[in-house]
N, C-alpha and C positions, 0 to 999 in steps of 0.2 A: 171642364178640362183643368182648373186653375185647382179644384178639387187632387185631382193624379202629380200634378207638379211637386209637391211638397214630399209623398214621401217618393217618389222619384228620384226627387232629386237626396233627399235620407239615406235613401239605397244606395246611390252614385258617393255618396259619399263614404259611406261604411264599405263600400267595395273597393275603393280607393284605399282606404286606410288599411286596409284587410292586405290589398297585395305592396302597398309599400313594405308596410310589418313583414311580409313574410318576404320582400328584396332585401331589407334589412338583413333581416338572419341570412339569407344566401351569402350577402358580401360578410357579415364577421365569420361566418361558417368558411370563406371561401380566406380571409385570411389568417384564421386560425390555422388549417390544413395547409398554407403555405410555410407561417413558421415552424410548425412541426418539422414540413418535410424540410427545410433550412436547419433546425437545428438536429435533427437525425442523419443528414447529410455531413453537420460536420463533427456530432460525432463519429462517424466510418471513416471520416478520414484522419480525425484525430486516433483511431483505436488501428488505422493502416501505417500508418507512421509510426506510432507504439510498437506496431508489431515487426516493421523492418527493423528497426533499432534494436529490438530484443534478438532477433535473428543474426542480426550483425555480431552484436555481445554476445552470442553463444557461440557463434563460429570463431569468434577472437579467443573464444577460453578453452575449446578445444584446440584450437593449435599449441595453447602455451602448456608448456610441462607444468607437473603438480608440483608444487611449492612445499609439498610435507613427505615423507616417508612415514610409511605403516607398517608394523613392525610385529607380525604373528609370532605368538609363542603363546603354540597351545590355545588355550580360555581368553589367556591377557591378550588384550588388543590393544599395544601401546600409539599413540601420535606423536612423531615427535616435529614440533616446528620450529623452524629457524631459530625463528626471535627468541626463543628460552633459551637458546646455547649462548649468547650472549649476555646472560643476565650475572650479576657475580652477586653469592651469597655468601653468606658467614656459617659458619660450624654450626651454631646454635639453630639456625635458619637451615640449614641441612637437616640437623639430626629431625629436628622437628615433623619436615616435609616425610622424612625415612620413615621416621614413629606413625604419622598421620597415614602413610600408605601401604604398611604393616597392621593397621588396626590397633596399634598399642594405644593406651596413653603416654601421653610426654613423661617423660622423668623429671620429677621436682629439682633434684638436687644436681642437676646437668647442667643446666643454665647458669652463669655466672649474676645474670641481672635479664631480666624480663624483657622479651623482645615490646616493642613500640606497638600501640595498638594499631596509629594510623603511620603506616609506610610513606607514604606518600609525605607529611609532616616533617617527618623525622630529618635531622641531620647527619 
């Protein structure tokens, strides 16, 4: 009998070990699937909240009137917006813009002195 003991109790042991291992994987397997479903959870409701607020900003910009005028003629499709009517240029800075949307080149001998390369700079 003391013969059967030994792998007996071998057996009991590997069987043991056998269904721990495999309780093991159940609980990381069983918290794995909770984070996911935790973090899928909050992204829908991060991507529901996105979506109200974009809803919201759409219906706010349909109610507001359009800030530019379009202006058909024919082929050209001009924009004109606000902000350009306030801008003040000089002759040379006119003719220029006229030349450039004409397709011309500029005229050398038009300009009294060379516009500034950087606007912004400039005094």
């Amino acid at each position: 009998m003391n013969h059967l003991k030994l792998p007996l109790a071998a057996l009991l042991l590997v069987a043991a070990l056998v269904t721990g291992w495999t309780a093991r994987g159940w609980l990381e397997d069983s918290q794995r699937l909770t984070a996911e479903r935790a973090a899928q959870q909050a992204i829908d409701a991060a991507l529901a909240r996105e979506s109200r607020i974009a809803h919201a900003v759409e219906a706010r910009l349909a109610e507001l009137d359009a800030n530019e005028r379009i202006i058909d003629r024919g082929i050209i499709r001009e924009v004109q917006k606000p902000i350009y009517q306030r801008v003040c240029l000089g002759d040379d800075a006119i003719r220029l813009l006229n030349d450039a949307a004409a397709g011309r080149r500029p005229d050398p001998a038009g300009p009294a002195a060379p516009l500034p390369r950087d606007p912004a700079g400039a005094d």
